[in-house]
C-alpha positions in Angstrom: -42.9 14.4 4.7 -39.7 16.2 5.8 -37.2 16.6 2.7 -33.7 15.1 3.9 -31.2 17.8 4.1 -29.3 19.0 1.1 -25.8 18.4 0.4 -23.5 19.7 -2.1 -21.8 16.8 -3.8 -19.0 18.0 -4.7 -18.2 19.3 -1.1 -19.0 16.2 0.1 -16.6 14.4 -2.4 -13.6 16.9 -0.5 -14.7 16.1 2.9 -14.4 12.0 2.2 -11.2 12.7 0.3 -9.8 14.9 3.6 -11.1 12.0 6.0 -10.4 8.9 4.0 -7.0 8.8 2.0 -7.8 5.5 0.8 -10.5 7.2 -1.6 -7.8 9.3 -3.3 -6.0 6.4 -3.7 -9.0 4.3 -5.1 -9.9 7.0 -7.6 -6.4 7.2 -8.4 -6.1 3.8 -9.1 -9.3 3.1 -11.0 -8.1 6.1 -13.2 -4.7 4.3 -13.8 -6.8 1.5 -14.9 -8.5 3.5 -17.2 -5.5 4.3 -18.9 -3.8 1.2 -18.5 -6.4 -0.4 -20.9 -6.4 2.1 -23.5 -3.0 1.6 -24.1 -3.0 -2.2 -23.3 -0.9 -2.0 -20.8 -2.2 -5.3 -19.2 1.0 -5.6 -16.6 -0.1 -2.1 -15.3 -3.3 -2.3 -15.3 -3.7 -5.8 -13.5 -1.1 -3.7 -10.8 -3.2 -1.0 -10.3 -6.5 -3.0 -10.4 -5.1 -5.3 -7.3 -4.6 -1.9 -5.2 -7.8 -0.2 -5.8 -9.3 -3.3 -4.6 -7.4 -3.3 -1.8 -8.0 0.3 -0.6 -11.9 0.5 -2.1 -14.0 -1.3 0.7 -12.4 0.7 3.6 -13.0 3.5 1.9 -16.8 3.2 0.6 -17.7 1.2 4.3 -17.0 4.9 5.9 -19.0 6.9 2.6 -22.5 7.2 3.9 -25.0 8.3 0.9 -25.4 12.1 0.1 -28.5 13.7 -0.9 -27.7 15.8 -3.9 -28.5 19.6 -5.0 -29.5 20.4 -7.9 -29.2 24.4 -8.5 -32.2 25.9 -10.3 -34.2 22.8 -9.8 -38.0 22.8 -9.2 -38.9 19.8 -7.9 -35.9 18.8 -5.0 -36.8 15.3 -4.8 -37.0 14.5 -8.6 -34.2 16.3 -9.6 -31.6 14.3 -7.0 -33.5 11.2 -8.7 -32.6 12.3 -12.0 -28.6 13.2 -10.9 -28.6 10.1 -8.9 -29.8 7.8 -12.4 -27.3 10.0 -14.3 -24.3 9.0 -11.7 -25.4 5.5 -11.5 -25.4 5.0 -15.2 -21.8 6.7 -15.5 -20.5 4.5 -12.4 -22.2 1.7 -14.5 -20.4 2.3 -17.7 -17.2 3.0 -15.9 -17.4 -0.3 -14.3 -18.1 -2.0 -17.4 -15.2 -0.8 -19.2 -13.1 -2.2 -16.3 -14.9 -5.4 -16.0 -14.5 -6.0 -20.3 -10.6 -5.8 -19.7 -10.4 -8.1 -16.6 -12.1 -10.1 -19.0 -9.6 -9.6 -21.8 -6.7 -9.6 -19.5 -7.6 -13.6 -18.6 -7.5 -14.1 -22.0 -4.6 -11.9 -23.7 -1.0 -13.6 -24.8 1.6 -12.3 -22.0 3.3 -8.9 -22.9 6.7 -9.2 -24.5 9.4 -8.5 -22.1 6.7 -8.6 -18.8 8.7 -9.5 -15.8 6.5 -11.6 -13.4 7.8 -12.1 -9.9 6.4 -13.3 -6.8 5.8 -10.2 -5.4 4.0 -9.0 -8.5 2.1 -12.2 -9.2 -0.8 -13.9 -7.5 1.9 -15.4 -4.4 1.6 -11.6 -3.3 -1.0 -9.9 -1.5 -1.4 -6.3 -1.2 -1.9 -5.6 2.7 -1.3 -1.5 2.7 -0.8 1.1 0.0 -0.6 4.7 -0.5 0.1 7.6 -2.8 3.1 9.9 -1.7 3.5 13.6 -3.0 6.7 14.5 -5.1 9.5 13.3 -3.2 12.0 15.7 -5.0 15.1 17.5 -3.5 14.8 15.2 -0.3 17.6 12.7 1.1 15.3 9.1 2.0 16.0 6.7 4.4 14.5 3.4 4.4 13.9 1.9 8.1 12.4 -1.4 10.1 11.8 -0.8 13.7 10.6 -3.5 15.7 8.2 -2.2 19.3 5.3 -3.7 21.5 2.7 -1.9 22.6 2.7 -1.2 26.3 -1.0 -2.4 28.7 -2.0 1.2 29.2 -1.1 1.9 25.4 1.0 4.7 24.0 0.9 7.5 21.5 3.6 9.0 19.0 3.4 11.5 16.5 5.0 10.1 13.2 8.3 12.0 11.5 8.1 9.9 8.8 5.3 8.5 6.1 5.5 4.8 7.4 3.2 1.2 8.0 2.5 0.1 11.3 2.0 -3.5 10.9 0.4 -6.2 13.6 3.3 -8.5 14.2 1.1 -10.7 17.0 -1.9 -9.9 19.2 -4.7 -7.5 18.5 -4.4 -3.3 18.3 -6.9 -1.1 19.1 -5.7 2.4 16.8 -6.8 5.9 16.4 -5.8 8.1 13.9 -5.9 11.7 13.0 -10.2 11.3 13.6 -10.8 7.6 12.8 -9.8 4.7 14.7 -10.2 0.6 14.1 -8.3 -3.0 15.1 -5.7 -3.9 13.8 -5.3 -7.9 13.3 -2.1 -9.8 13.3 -1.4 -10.0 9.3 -2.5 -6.1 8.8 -1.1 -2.7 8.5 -2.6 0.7 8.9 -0.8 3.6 6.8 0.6 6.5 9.1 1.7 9.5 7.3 3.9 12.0 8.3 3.3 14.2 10.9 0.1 12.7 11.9 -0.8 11.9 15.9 -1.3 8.1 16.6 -2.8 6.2 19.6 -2.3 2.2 20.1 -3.6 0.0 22.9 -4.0 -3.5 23.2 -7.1 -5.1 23.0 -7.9 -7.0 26.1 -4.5 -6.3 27.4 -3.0 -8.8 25.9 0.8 -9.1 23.9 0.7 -7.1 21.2 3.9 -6.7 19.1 4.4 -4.4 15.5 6.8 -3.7 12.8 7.1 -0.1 11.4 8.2 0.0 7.4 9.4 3.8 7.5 10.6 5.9 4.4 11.9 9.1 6.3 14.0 12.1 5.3 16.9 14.0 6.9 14.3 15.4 9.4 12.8 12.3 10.1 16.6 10.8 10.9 16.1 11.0 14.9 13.2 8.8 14.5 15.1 6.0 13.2 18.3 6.9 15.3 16.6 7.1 19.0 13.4 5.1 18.7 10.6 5.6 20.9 11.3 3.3 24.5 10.6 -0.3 23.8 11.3 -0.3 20.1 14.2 -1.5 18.5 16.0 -0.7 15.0 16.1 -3.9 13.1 17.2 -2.3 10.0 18.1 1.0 8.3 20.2 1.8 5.4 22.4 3.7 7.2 23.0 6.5 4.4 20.8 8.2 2.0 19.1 6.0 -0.6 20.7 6.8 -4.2 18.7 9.4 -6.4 16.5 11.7 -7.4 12.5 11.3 -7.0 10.5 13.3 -9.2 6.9 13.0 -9.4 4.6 11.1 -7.0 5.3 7.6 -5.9 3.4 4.3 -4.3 4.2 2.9 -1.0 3.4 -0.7 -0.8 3.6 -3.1 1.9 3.0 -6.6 0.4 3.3 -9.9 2.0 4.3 -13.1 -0.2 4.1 -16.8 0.6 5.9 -19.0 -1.2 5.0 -22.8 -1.1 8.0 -25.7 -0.4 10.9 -25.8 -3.2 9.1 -22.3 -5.0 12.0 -22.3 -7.8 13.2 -18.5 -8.5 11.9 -15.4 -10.0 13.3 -14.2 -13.1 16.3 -11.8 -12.3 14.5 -8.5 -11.6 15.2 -4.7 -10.4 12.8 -2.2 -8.4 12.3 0.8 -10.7 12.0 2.6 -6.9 14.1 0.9 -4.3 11.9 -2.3 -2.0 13.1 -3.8 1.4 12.4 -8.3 2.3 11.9 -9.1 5.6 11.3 -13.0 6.2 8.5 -13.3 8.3 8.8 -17.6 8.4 10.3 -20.4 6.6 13.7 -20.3 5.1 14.3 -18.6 1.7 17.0 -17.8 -0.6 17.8 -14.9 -2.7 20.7 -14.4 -4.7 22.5 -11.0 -5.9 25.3 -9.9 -7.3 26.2 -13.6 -7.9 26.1 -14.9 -4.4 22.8 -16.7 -3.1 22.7 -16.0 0.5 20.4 -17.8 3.2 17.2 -15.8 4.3 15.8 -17.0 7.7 13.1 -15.7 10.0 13.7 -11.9 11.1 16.5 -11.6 8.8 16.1 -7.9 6.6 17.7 -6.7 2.8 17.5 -3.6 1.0 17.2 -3.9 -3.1 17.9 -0.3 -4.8 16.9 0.2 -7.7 20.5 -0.4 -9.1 20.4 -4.2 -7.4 19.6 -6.9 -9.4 18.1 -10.3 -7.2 15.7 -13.0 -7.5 14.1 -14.9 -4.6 13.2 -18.6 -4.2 11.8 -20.5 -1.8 14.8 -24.1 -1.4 12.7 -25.3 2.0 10.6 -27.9 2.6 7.7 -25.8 4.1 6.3 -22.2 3.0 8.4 -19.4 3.0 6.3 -16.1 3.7 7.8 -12.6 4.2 6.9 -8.7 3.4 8.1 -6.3 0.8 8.0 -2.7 1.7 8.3 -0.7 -1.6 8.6 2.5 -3.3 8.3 3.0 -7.3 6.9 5.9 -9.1 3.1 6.0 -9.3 3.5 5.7 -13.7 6.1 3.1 -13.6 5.6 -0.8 -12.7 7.5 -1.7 -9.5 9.1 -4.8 -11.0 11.5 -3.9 -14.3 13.3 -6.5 -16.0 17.0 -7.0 -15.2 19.1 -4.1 -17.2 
């Protein structure tokens, strides 16, 4: 019988973390879990458990099974048995740990001074995310651009770390060496400076938003978008602030059913932008409640704060892009 060919796990680990982001991410975020629980951080821990859910199956659908080496071993075939028990039984522990504080965490009081909103509750779903390097010493714009994808497709190379989310229709993508569908409802995470290719599928209409956070070089991007796209939104000026450290880049998308009362008052510990996809909503800041209606775009810093609710008589749904820093909750409680 031929032996399979022999692969160095640990290499293979890099080359899947190279290829797949979404695995740094998910190792990232079971870690944070990890953590989360030893200090009983449930808030946290239920946060980070939602996104390495998210980001896990796309990456371990691509992961095809190594064989493993053993250096030094006799016997090839028993020794990758042996390895492959002892991972399997570490995976198994690891899992059970996480599983015992789901467990506890349907069970434990609420934390003192926990600030559940709808984006942070079970009304939001997680659609993208992704880990950002330190953002330190650069000047951040925040930016909604609005495009449709042309019949014979198009291709743009991104100036900014941004999600490309299916507004209507089907997209066929391909990025930097893997390419999928995008359904209306879902987002693919673009970084910057990597080469992307969109066509529609079937030729039909196919129509996207772009949630870009961008710096000073990334400013032409925003200013003269690419032919057939529109700026729907940009702040304009720098956002306020310093960003040590690596951060999170969420898209989320949150429905809220007919006369949803609202969140407690809230702050972003990052800075987060609300764009109403349908329905009519309210939020109120600084005092004034002002009318959100479909398309309609606002920009919380982190010094803003706002609560949303849903005054209508049929669901309110729209999307959050935000940015928070990857040890800090999103949501804080109102200062």
């Amino acid at each position: 019988m031929a032996r399979p060919p022999v692969t160095d796990i640990d290499e293979a680990r890099r080359r899947r973390s190279k290829s797949d982001p979404n695995a740094r991410l998910a190792e990232f975020a079971l870690t944070q879990c990890e953590q989360a629980m030893l200090e009983r951080d449930w808030d946290r821990f239920d946060r980070w458990f939602r996104i390495h859910q998210r980001v896990r199956p796309r990456s371990v659908s691509r992961a095809a099974p190594v064989p493993l080496r053993v250096d030094g071993a006799k016997s090839l075939p028993a020794a990758s048995a042996a390895a492959g028990h002892r991972l399997r039984a570490a995976a198994t522990l690891r899992w059970a740990k996480i599983a015992a504080a789901l467990l506890v965490l349907t069970v434990v009081a609420p934390v003192p001074g926990r600030t559940i909103t709808h984006s942070s509750s079970n009304e939001g779903t997680i659609i993208a995310s992704t880990m950002l390097p330190d953002l330190s010493d650069q000047s951040l714009y925040v930016a909604v651009v609005g495009g449709r994808v042309p019949p014979d497709g198009t291709s743009l190379t991104s100036s900014s770390d941004e999600f490309f989310f299916q507004l209507a229709g089907r997209t066929e993508f391909a990025l930097d060496g893997f390419s999928g569908v995008m359904d209306a409802g879902q987002a693919v995470f673009v970084p910057h400076g990597a080469r992307v290719t969109l066509r529609p599928e079937l030729h039909q209409t196919s129509r996207y938003l772009r949630f870009m956070l961008t710096d000073d070089k990334g400013r032409g991007t925003i200013d003269m978008p690419a032919p057939g796209e529109r700026v729907i939104y940009s702040t304009g000026a720098p956002i306020h602030g310093r960003w040590p450290g690596r951060y999170v880049l969420d898209l989320i998308k949150v429905t809220l059913p007919e006369q949803a009362p609202p969140d407690p008052p809230h702050r972003r510990s990052g800075a987060a932008l609300h764009l109403v996809l349908s329905g009519f909503g309210a939020e109120t800041a600084d005092g004034a409640t002002v009318a959100r209606s479909p398309g309609s775009v606002s920009f919380e810093p982190g010094s803003l704060v706002y609560q949303w609710s849903n005054p209508g008589s049929r669901p309110l749904t729209y999307l959050v892009f935000n940015f928070n820093p990857a040890g800090e909750d999103a949501v804080l409680a109102a200062r």
